[in-house]
N, C-alpha and C positions, 0 to 999 in steps of 0.2 A: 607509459599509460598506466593509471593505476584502475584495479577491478572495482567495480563497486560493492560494495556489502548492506545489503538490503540493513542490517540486525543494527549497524553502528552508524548509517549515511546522516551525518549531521542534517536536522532539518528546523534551522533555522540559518535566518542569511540568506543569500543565491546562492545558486549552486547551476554549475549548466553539465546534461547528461546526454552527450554525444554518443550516437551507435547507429550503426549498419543496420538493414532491413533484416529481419529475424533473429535479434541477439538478444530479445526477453526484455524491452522497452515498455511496452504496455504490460509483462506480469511484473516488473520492477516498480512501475508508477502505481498502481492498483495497493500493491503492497505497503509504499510508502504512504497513499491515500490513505491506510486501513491506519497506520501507527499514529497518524497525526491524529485522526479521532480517536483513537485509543488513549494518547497523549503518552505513546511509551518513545521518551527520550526527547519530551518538550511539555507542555501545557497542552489539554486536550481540546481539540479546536472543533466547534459546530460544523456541518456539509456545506453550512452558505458560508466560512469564512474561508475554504479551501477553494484555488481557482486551478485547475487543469487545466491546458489548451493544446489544441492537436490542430492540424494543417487541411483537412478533409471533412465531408459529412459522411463518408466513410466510417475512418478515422474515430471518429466522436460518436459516430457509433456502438462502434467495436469498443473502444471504451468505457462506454456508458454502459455496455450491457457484463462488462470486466470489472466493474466498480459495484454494480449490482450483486450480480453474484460471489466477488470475494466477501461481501457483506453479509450475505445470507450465510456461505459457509460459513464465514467467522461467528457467527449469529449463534449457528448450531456448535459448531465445535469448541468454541464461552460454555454454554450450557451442559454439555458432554464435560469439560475441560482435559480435552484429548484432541489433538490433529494428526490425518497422514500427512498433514502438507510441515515439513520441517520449520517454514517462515512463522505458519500460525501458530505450532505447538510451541516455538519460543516465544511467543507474542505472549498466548496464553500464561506461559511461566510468569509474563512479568506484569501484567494485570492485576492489579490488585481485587479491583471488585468485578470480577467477571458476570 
């Protein structure tokens, strides 16, 4: 089994991301959501060209409100150009026009 690494996870292609109940699923896809519109480590793609899907209304919930808020953090911590969160602050490093 190989780990995922949020910083290098090829995203483009399929790709399928198997995992157990609480092994970091939903802050793993949030994160990737953040790089694809960022466009760090592909072309930076519009909200409506991105499709996530989840199994519940739940689910899509939790999601939806995890998609929200890594956006606002990232939002602020662009304008700061500083993160405690390790994912964002390398995100940060590689943004060109923050």
């Amino acid at each position: 089994m190989k780990h995922l690494r949020i910083a290098d996870f090829p995203l483009s292609g399929q790709s399928l991301i198997e995992a157990s109940a609480g092994t970091g699923k939903t802050f793993t896809i949030v994160r990737l959501y953040l790089r694809l519109l960022l466009g760090v480590g592909c072309a930076p793609l519009n909200v409506d060209q991105i499709l996530v899907v989840t199994f519940t209304n739940a689910a899509t919930a939790e999601l939806k409100s995890r998609i929200r808020a890594i956006l606002a953090k990232a939002n602020l911590d662009m304008y700061v150009g500083a993160s405690d969160d390790p994912i964002l602050a390398a995100l940060i490093e590689q943004v060109e026009d923050r």
